[in-house]
SESEVEX-5767 format. One record per residue (C-alpha): residue in three letters; chain; x, y, z. Coordinates in pm, whole numbers. Example, Ala and Ser with C-alpha at 12.3 -4.5 7.8 and 13.67 -1.06 7.14 Angstrom:
BEGIN
<atom "Ala","A",<1230,-450,780>>,
<atom "Ser","A",<1367,-106,714>>,
REM end
This chain:
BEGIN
<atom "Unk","A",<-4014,3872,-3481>>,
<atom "Unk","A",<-4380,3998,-3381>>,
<atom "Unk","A",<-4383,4003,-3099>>,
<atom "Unk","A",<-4691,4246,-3060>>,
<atom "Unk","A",<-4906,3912,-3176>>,
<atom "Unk","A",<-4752,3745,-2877>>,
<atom "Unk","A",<-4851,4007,-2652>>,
<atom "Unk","A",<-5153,4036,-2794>>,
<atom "Unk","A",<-5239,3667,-2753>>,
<atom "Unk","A",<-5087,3708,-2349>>,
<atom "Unk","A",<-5371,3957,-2321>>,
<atom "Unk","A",<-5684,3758,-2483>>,
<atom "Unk","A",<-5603,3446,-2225>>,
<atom "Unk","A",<-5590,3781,-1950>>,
<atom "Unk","A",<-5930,3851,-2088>>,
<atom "Unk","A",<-6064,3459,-2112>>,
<atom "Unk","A",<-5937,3447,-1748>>,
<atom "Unk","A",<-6100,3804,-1684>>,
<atom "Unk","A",<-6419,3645,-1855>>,
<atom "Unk","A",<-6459,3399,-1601>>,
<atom "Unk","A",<-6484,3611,-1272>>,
<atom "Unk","A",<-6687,3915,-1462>>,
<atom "Unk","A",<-6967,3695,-1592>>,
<atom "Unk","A",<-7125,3541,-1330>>,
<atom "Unk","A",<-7434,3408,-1526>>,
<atom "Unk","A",<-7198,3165,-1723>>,
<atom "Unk","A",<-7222,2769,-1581>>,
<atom "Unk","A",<-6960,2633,-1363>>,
<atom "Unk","A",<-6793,2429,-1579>>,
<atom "Unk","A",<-6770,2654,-1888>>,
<atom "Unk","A",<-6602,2902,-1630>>,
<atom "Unk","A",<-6363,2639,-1571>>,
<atom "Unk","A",<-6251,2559,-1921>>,
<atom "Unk","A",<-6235,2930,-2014>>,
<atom "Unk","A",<-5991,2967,-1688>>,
<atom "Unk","A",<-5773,2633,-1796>>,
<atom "Unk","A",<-5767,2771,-2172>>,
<atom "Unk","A",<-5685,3093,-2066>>,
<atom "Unk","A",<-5381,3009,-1804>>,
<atom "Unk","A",<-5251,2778,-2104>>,
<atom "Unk","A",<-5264,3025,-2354>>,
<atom "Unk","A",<-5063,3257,-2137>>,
<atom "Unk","A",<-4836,3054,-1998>>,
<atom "Unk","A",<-4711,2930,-2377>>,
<atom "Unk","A",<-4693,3253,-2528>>,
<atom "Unk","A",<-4537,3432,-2218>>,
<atom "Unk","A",<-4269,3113,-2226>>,
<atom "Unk","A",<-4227,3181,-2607>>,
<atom "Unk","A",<-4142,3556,-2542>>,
<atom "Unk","A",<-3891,3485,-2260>>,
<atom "Unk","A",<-3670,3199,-2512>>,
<atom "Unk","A",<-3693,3418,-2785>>,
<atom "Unk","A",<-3572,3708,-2554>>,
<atom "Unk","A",<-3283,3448,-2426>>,
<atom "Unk","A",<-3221,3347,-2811>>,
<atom "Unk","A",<-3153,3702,-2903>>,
<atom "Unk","A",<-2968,3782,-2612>>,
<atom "Unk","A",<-2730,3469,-2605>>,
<atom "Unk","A",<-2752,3355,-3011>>,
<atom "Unk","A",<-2471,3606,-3092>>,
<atom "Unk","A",<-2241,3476,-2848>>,
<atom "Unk","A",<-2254,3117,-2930>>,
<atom "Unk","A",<-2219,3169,-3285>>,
<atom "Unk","A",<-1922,3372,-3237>>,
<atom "Unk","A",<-1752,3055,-2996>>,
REM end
């Protein structure tokens, strides 16, 4: 499991989301698309951490039923 690439990717849509209140010279609807690829990307890879976090904590016991 690496999960530092996970947590690495939660941080880069952080920073896309970041990217899009900081710059302020960027057009509207680039802003946007960076903020709905951002929120996407951290929502998966935060939802991928928390079942691999519930696989690992609950595998062992339903092999062992």
């Amino acid at each position: 499991m690496n999960l530092r690439l996970y947590f690495a990717a939660i941080l880069a849509g952080f920073a896309l989301i970041g990217l899009t209140f900081a710059v302020t010279i960027m057009p509207a609807e680039l802003a946007t698309v960076l903020l709905i690829i951002g929120t996407i990307i951290v929502i998966i890879f935060a939802l991928v951490i928390v079942i691999m976090a519930l696989t690992a904590l609950f595998g062992n016991r339903a092999k062992s039923y």
